[in-house]
N, C-alpha and C positions, 0 to 999 in steps of 0.2 A: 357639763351637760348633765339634768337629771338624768336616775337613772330609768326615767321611762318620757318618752315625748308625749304621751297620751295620759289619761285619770285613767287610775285604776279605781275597781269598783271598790265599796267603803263594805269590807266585810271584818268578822268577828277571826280572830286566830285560834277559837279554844276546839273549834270542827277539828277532821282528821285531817290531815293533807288531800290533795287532790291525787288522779294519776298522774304522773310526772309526763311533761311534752319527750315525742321523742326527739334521738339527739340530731342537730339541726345539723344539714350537710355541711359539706368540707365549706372552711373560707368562710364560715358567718362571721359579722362582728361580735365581737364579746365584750361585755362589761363588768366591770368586779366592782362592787362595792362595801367598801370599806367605813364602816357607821362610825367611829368617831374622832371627837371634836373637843379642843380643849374646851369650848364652852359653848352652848346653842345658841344662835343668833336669831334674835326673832323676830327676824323676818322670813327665815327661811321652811320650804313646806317641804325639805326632802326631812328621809327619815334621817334621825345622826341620833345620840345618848354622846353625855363626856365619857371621857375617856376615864375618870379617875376612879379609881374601887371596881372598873369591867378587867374582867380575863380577855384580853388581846391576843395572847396565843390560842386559845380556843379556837377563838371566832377566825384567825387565821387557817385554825386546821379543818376549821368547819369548809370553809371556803375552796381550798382543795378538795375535801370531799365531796361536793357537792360539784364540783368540776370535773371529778372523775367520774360522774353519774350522767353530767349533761353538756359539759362546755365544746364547741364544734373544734375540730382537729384543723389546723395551720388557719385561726382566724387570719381576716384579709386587717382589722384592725382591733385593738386592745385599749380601753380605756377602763382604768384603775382609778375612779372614783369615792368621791363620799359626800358627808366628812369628810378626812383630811388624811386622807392613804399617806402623806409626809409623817403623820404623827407617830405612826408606829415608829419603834427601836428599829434602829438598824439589821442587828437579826430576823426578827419576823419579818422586814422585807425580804431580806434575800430568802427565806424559807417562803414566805409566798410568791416571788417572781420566780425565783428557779422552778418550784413547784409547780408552776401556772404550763412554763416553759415545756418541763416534764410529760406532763400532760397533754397538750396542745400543740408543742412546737411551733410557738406562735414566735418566736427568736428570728428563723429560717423562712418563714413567711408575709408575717403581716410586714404592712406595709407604712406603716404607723400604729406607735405602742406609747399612750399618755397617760400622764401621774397626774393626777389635781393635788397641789401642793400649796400651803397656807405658810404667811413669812413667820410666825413664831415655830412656827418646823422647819424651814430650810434653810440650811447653812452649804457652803462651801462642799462639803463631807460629804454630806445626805447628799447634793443634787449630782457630784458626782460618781456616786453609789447608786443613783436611781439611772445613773444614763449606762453604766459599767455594767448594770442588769439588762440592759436593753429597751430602756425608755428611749424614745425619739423628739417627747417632745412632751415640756415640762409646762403645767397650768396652774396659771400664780394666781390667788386669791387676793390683790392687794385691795379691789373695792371703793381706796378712798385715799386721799395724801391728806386729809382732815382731822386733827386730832380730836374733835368735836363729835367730826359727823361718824367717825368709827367706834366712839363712843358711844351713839346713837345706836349704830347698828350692830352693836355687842361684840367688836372683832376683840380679839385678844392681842392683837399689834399694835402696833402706835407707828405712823408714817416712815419715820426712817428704818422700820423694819423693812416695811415694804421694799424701799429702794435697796435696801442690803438684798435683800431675797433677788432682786431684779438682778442685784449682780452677777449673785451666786448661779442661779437658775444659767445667764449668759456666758459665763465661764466655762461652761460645759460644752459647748457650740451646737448644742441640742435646738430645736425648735422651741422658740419662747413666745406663749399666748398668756395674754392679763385678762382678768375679771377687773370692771369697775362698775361702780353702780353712781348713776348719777338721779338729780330733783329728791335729794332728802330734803323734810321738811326744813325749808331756811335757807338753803343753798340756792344762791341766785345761779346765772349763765352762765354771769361773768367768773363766781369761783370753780365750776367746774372747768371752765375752758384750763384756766391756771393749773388743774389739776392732773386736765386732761393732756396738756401740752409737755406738762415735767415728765411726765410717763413715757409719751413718745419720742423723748430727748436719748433715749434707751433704744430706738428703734427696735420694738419688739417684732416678733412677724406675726402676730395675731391679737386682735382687741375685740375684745364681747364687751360690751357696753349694755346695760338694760339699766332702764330706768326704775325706782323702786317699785316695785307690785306691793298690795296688800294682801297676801295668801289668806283664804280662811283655812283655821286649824292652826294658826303662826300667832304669837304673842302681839306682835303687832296689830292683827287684827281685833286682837279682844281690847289693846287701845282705842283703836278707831271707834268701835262700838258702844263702848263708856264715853266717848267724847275727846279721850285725853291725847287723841292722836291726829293730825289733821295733814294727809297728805298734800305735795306743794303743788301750786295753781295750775292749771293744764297749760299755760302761754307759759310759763319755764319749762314744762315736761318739754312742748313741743320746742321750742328755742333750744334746748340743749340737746333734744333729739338732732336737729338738722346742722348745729356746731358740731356737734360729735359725727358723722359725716365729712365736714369741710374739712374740720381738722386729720380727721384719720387719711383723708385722701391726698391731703396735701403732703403726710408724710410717707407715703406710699403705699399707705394700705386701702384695696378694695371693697365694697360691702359687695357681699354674696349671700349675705341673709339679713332679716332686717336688722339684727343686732351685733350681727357682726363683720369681720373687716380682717381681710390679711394679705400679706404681701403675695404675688404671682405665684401658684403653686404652693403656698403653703395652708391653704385652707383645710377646715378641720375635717379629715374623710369619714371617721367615726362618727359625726352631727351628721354629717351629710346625707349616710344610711339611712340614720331616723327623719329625716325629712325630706326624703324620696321613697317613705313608707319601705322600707327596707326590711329585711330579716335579722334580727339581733338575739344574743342570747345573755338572760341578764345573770349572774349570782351574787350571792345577799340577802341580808333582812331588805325587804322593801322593792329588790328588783324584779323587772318586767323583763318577760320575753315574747318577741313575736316568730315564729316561724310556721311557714306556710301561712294558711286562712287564721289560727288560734293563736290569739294572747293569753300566755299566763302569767301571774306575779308570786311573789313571794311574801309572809307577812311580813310588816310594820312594828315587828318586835323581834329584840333580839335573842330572847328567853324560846320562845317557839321554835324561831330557825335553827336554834342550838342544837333544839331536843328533837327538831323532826331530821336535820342532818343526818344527830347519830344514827336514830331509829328508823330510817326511809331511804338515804339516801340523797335526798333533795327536801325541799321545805315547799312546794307548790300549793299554796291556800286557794287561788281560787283559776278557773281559766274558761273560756269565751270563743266563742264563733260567732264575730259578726253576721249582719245580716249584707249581703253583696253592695247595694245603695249604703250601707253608712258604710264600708269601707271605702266606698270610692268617694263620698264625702270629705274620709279623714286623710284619704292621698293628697285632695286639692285643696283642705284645710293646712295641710303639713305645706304641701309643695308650693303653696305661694308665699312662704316666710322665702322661699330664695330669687333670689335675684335675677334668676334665668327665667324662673316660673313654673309654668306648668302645659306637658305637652297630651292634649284630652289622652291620647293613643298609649304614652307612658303611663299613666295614671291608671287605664282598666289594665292593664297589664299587672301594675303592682298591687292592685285592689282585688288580682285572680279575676277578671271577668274577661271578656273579649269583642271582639268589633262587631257582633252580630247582634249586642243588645243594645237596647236603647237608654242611650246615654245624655240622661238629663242634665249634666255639667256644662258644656257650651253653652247652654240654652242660661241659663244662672249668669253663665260670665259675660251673655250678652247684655243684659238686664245690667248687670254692675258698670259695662265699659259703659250703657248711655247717661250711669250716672257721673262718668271720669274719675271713675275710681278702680276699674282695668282697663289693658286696654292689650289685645294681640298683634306679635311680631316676632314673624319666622315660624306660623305656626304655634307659638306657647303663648299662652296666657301670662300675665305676670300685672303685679301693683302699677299703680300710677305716681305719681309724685305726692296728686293731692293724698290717695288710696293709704301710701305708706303708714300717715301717720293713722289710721284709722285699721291696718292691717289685722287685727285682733277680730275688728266686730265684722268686718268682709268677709276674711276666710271662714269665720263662724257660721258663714247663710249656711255655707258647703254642708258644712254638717247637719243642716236641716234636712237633706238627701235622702237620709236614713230614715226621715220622721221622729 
């Protein structure tokens, strides 16, 4: 999961820092992010720098400090993010998880504690060193069983990494969620089904599936734009959107958001937060935090968050107080990626407003259900079948709210 559900605004990092949010109450989720990656893949819009020629201990100590300034005490869950939180040395984990620990006593609490981990970092070692620190639940970056199409998408593994990783991760009896990315350009249905089907021969208990996006800001994009890049036909996106589906459910996994899918109970609580407009608290170059009414982020460089750590305490570039209509926009833009949907009365609640204003939302998702693209049951709003695959540009109206 990014380490923010929402854009952040596009600002400059050479300003001072902002004032730092105060620290979020007991039990928020917290997210760590951890920026590098043996190589950038470009496709991708989070922030990451490789790892080779950066101080990694640094940026770990940074990290702690910057947690001792702001991260909520016994979070309810923990996701250790990036980049590639597996790439660090074995030591600078355990100096940043203990440390987190320290701080947080997030060990004795949370309720779920996850690593994003990529197969040219995880072996046998590492994943039982990330679960012996009190991870719960390990997130494989495998993307692709293609030797082509990972070539494409600049992964630094080659397929049978992958499945080693899928062992190693399993050997731990920790929670095991896959990342794959299916309709690169060329890849018919029919090769991801084969792809997607060896995967699930592993019964993992969670699958994110998203199909390529073109980020602007991402290499990829600067292809597209020269010509030299030509995303795959919408009739494959949609065809392996709705296989990927039949396939995950016939192995036992549920979708509870559009792209994703996991077995009874083990869906990811961490996502969950941010898309029930939740309170999170991010640290990091690049991450976001929401608590109460104010978003704040961090910058998009790891040179700034270094120096403002030392010097501040925290690295806070820029932070925001919606207007009440565009929060309650980006509740029901967030809350209809899930599967249950969205309940009007939950939604002003998590957006801070209350049942005595007027609440232009149903009115939006009556207009959508006459086009069969929502439709309500049990009280929640939620997609439609035809809706799903157009979920992007639907939940988008929502955000017209705000103006």
């Amino acid at each position: 999961m990014p380490s923010a559900p929402v854009p952040a605004p596009a600002l400059k990092a050479s300003a001072p820092p902002e004032t730092c949010l105060p620290r979020a109450p007991l039990g928020t989720a917290l997210y760590v992010h951890v920026p590098f990656c043996v190589v950038k893949c470009p496709y991708c819009d989070f922030f990451s720098v490789e790892a080779k020629g950066q101080d990694l201990g640094a940026t770990v100590r940074a990290l702690l400090n910057e947690a001792r300034a702001r991260a909520p005490r016994s979070p309810r869950t923990v996701f250790i993010g990036g980049g590639t939180p597996s790439l660090l040395p074995e030591p600078l984990l355990v100096e940043l998880i203990d440390g987190l620990d320290e701080i947080t006593g997030f060990r004795a609490a949370a309720l779920e504690v996850t690593a994003e981990c990529n197969p040219e970092s995880l072996d046998r070692d590492k994943a039982r060193l990330l679960t012996e620190l009190g991870v719960t639940r390990l997130s494989l970056g495998i993307q692709s069983l293609d030797p082509d199409i990972l070539t494409f998408l600049g992964r630094a593994h080659g397929p049978e990494d992958g499945l080693r990783a899928l062992e190693a991760a399993q050997a731990t009896g920790a929670d095991v969620s896959v990342d794959m990315i299916y309709a690169s350009p060329g890849q018919s249905t029919e090769d991801w089904e084969g792809e997607l089907a060896r995967v699930l021969e592993f019964e993992p208990h969670h699958l994110s599936a998203y199909n390529l996006t073109i980020e602007e800001g991402t290499m990829f994009h600067v292809l597209r734009e020269r010509g030299e890049l030509t995303p795959a036909p919408e009739e494959v996106e949609l065809a392996s959107f709705e296989r990927t589906r039949e396939l995950a459910e016939a192995a036992g996994l549920g979708r509870y958001e559009i792209s994703n899918y996991a077995r009874p109970g083990h869906e990811c609580l961490h996502n969950l937060t941010y898309w029930a407009n939740g309170a999170y608290v991010g640290l990091g170059p690049g991450a976001v935090s929401k608590v109460g009414l104010t978003r704040a982020g961090n910058p998009r460089s790891l040179a700034p968050y270094l120096r403002w750590v030392e010097s501040e305490g925290h690295a806070t570039l820029w932070r925001e107080q919606l207007e009440p209509l565009h929060r309650l926009g980006e509740t029901w833009w967030l809350g209809l990626r899930r599967s249950v949907g969205v309940d009007p009365a939950e939604a002003l609640l998590a957006a801070g407003l209350d049942g005595g204003v007027d609440d232009p939302a149903p009115g939006l998702a009556r207009e959508l259900e006459q086009q069969g693209l929502l439709e309500e049951a049990d009280g929640r709003w939620r997609l439609t079948d035809r809706g799903l695959p157009l979920a992007d540009g639907v939940a988008r109206k929502f955000l017209e709210l705000g103006g």
